[in-house]
C-alpha positions in Angstrom: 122.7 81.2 79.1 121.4 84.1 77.3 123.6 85.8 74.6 125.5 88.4 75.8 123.8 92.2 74.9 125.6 94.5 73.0 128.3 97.1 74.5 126.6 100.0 75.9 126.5 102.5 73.1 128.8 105.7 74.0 127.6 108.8 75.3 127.3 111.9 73.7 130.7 113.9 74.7 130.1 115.1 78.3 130.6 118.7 79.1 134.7 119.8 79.7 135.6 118.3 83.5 132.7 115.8 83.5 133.7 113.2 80.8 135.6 110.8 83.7 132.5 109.9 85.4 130.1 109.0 82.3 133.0 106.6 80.8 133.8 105.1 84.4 129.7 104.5 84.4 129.8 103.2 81.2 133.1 100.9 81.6 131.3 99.6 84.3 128.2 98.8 83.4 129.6 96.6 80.4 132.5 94.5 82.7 129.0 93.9 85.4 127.3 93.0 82.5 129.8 90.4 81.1 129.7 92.3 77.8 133.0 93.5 78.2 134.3 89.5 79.4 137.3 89.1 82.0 140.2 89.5 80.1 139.1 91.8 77.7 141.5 94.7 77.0 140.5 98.4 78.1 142.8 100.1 75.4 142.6 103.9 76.0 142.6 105.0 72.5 139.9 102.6 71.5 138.0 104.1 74.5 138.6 108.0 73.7 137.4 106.9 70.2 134.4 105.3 71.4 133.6 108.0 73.6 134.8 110.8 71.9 137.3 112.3 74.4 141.0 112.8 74.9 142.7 109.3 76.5 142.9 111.9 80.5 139.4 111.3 81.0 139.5 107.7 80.3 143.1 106.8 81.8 140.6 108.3 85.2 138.1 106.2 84.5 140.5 103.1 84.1 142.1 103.9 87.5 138.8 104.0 89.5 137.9 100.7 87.7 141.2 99.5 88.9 140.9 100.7 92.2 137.6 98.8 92.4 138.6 95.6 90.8 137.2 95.8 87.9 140.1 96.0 86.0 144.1 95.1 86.6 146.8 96.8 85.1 149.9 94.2 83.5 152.9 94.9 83.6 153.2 96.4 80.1 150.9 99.0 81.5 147.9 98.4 79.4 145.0 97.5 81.2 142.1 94.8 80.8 139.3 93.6 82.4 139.6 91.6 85.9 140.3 88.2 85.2 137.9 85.9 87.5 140.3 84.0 89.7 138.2 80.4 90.5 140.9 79.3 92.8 140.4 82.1 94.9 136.7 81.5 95.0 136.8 79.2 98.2 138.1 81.3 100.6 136.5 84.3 99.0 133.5 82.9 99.8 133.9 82.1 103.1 134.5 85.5 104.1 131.9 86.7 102.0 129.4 84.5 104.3 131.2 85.1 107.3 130.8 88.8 106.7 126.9 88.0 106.2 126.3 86.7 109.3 128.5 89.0 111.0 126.7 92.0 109.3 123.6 90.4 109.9 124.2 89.4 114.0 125.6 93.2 114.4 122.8 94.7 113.1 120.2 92.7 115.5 122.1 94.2 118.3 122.3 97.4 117.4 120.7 99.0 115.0 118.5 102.2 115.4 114.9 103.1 113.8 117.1 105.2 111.4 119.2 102.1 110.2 115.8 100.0 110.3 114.2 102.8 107.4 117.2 102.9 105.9 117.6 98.9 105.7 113.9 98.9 104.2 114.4 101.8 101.5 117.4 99.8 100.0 114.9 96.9 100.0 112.1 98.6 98.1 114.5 99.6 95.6 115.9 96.4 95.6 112.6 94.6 94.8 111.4 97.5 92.4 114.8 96.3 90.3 113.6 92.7 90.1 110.0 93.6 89.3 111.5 95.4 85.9 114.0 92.3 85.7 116.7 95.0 85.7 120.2 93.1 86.0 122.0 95.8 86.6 120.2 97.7 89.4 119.6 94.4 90.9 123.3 93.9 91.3 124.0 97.6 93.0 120.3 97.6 95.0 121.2 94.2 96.7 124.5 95.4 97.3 123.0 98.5 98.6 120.5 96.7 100.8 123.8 94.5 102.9 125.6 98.0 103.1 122.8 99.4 104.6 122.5 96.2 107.3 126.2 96.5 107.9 126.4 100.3 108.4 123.5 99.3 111.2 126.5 97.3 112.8 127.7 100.7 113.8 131.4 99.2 113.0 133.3 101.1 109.9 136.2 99.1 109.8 133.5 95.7 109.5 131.5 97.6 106.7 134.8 98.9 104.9 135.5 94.6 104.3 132.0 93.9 103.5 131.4 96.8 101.0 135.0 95.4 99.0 133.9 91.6 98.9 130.5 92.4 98.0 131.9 94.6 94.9 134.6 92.1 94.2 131.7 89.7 93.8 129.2 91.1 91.9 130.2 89.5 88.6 129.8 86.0 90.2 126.0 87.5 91.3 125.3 88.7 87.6 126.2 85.0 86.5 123.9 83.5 89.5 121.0 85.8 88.3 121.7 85.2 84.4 121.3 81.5 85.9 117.5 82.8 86.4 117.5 84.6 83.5 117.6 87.2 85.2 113.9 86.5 86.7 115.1 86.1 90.4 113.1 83.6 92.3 110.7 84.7 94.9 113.0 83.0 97.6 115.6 85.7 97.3 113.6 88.4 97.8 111.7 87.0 101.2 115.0 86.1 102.4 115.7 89.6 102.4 112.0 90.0 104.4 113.3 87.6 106.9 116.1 89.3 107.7 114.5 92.1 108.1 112.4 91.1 110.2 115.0 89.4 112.6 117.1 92.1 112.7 113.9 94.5 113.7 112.9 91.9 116.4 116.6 92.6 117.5 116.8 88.7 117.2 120.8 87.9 116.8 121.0 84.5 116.7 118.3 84.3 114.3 119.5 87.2 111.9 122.8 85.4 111.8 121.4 82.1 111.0 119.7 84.0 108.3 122.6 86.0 107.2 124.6 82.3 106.8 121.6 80.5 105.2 121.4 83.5 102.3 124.9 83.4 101.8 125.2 79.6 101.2 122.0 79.6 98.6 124.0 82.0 96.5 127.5 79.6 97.0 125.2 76.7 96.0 123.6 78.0 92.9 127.0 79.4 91.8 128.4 75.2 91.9 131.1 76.1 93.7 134.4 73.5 93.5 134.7 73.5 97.1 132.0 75.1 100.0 133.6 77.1 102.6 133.1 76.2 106.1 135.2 77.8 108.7 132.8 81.2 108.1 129.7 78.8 109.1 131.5 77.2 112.0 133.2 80.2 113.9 130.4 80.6 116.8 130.2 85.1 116.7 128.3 85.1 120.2 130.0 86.8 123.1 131.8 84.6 125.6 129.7 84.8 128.9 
């Protein structure tokens, strides 16, 4: 595995009312990054001396990190990076590919020209960030490509779920692509094609078949302990 980079080096001091945001970027980018490693303690005044600020505009950034899942507060009130929880990775999972085909299937039946250009901008941007090997914008692109498929679902409360396990899991995708080095096999990017492609032909069965297929790759590469199956199982098709 390759050695983990440095922190990302602090900012210069943000203009008054606008110092929240660049920390919260910052902060983030290191815990996605697995330079800042689960556990890992976020203490405030460490932070308002790295970034040169009072501990307000990092105690903001700590609670959007928090809100997120990025980072859990203890009991003693300090704060540290999300632990990973492996025991919860089975049924995690399995929602995570049930929501996949689910997105996927939705989409096929009802998305509009709008969500199709929409679906294939996210995926430009998506394959633009593995051309430059770029982790990072790999990570929020691919996210950014299922939001876009499940927002073509036309069902909020669906997308709200998908949007949560997809950020709860995108340490677990920045250890499958440091599994590439991050050089992401060819595979992942034309199973993003094929989906495409099902969902533009308005094919549901096939886009969910699809949507399932790309999920488990990702569940297999990670080794998982146990595979979920009730999410492949569960038939999604209306009853006649």
């Amino acid at each position: 595995m390759p050695e983990t980079p440095d922190a990302s080096p602090a900012p210069r001091p943000a203009p008054r009312g606008s110092a929240s945001p660049v920390i919260y970027e910052a902060l983030k980018q290191d815990i996605l990054n697995l330079t800042l490693a689960p556990g890992d303690p976020l203490d405030e005044t460490g932070l308002s001396d790295r970034f040169g600020t009072s501990r307000t505009p990092v105690r903001e950034a700590l609670v959007r990190l928090v809100a997120e899942g990025l980072a859990s507060t203890l009991p003693n009130r300090n704060t540290i990076v999300s632990v990973l929880d492996f025991s919860s990775l089975p049924p995690y999972l399995d929602a995570l590919t049930l929501m996949y085909r689910l997105s996927c299937r939705l989409a096929a039946q009802r998305r509009t020209e709008a969500d199709l250009d929409a679906i294939m901008a996210a995926q430009a941007k998506f394959l633009a960030a593995v051309d430059r090997q770029d982790a990072l914008a790999m990570l929020h692109t691919n996210r950014d490509f299922h939001l876009a498929i499940a927002a073509a679902g036309q069902n909020p409360y669906y997308a709200e779920f998908f949007a949560r396990l997809l950020n709860e899991g995108m340490r677990l995708l920045r250890l499958y692509y440091k599994r590439f080095d991050d050089r992401l096999p060819a595979q992942y990017s034309d199973e993003h094609e094929g989906l495409i492609e099902a969902i533009a032909a308005q094919n549901a069965d096939l886009a969910e078949i699809l949507g399932g297929d790309h999920a488990m790759q990702i569940v297999v590469q990670l080794q998982t302990l146990l595979v979920p199956s009730a999410g492949l199982v569960l038939d999604l098709r209306a009853s006649p």
